[in-house]
C-alpha positions, -999 to +999 in steps of 0.1 A: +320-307-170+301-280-156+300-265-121+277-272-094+267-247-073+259-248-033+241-218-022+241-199+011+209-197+029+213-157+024+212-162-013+175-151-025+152-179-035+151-163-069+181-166-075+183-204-070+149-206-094+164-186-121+198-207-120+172-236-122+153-223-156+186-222-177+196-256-161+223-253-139+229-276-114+219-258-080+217-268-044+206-250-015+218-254+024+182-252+030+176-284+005+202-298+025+189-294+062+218-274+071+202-233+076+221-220+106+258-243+106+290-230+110+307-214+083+332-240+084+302-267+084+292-247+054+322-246+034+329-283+043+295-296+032+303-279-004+335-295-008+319-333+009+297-326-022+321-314-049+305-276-051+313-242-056+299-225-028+281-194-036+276-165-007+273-130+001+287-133+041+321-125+043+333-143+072+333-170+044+361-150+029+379-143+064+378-192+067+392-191+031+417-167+041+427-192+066+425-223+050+448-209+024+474-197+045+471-231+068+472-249+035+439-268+042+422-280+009+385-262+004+366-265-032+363-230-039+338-197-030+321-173-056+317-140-034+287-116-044+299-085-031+276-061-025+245-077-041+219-052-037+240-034-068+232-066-092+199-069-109+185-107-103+194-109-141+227-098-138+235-121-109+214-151-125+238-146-160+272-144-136+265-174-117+252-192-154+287-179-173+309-194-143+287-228-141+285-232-177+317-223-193+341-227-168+358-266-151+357-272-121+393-275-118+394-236-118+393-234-084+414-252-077+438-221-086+419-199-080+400-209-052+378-175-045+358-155-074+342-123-067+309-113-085+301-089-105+323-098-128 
């Protein structure tokens, strides 16, 4: 079973396009009317639709922090850090590997990946 993915609305449109050509299953918070929630909103949304939310803000880091410590179930983050260091192709192929080859039931140990990888 692959991965879905939930992208912020800070995550370039060509990213989301080029996830789209190799088939992965992509969903923006645009698409989903949400562009300017709460973080929490965010990361709740994700989980309400079983995926892996994918961001470069780290407060999202900071509410995972928390939600692990308080013991509060979340479906899982991947973390670009510092993007503007990734080549759209570089990103587009990290994003593919984890969607493709890895279950979702990865997150649930490991609830927070960090791109590049």
């Amino acid at each position: 079973m692959a991965i879905a993915l939930y992208m912020d609305e800070h995550v370039p449109e060509a990213i989301t396009n080029g996830l789209r050509m190799r088939n992965v299953d992509v969903m923006t918070v645009q698409e989903d009317i949400l562009s300017g929630e709460s973080d929490i909103t965010i990361l709740d949304r994700a989980g309400e639709l079983n995926r892996i939310l994918v961001t470069h803000d780290r407060h999202f880091l900071q509410e995972a922090s928390r939600r692990m410590e308080e013991n509060i179930h979340f479906y899982g983050i991947i973390y670009v850090d510092k993007p503007k260091y990734l080549s759209n192709r570089e990103y587009i192929d990290d994003l593919e590997l984890i969607a493709k080859a890895l279950e979702p039931i990865y997150f649930e140990e490991r609830k927070v990946e960090r791109l590049p990888l």
